[in-house]
C-alpha positions as CSV (number, residue, x, y, z in Angstrom):
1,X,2.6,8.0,-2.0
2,X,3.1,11.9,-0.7
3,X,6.7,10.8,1.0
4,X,9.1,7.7,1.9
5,X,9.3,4.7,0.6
6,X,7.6,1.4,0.9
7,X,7.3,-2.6,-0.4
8,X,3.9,-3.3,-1.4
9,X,2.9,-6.8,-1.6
10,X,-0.4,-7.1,-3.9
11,X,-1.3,-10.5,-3.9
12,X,2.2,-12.8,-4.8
13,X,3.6,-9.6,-6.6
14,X,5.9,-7.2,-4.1
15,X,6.7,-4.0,-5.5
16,X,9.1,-1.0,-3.8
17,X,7.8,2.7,-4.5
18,X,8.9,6.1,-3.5
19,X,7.0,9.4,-3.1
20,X,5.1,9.9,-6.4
21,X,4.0,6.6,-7.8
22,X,0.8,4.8,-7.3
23,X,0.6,1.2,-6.4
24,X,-2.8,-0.1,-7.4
25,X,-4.6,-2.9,-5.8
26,X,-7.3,-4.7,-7.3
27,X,-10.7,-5.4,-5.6
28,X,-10.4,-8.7,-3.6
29,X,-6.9,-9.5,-3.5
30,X,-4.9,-9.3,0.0
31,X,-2.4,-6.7,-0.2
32,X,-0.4,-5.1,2.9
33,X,2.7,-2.4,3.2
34,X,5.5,-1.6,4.7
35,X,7.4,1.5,5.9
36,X,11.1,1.2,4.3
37,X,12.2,4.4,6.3
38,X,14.0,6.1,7.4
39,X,11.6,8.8,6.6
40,X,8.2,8.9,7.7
41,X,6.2,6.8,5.2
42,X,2.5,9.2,4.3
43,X,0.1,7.8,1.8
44,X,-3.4,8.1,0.7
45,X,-5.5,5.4,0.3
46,X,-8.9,5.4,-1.9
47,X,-11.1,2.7,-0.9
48,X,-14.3,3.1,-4.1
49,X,-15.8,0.5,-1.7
50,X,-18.5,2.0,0.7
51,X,-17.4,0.0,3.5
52,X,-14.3,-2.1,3.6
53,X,-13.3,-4.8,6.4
54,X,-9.5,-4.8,7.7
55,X,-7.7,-7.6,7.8
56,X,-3.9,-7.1,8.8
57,X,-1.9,-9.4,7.1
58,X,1.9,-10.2,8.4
C-alpha cells in the first residue's frame, strides 16, 4: 500500500495494513478490501494473471 490503511480479508484470514506492507493473495482464493480512513486509501495491485474476472464480494 502507497498510503492509508486497510483490513484485508484473504480467504477466512483478515489482516489490517498501513502504507508500506504488502498483503499477498494467493491464486484462487476470494479476497476483498476495505478503506479504514480517514485518509485516502492508494494501492497497487499486480494481477500475474493475463486476464482476471471481478467479483465484488461484501
Amino acid at each position: 500500500m502507497r498510503n492509508g490503511r486497510a483490513r484485508f480479508t484473504v480467504g477466512d484470514e483478515t489482516v489490517e495494513a498501513v502504507a508500506g506492507q504488502i498483503v499477498v493473495c494467493p491464486a484462487n482464493v476470494p479476497h476483498k478490501f476495505e478503506n479504514l480512513g480517514p485518509e485516502l486509501l492508494e494501492q497497487i495491485d499486480i494481477h500475474e494473471a493475463r486476464a482476471f474476472e471481478t467479483e465484488w464480494l461484501e
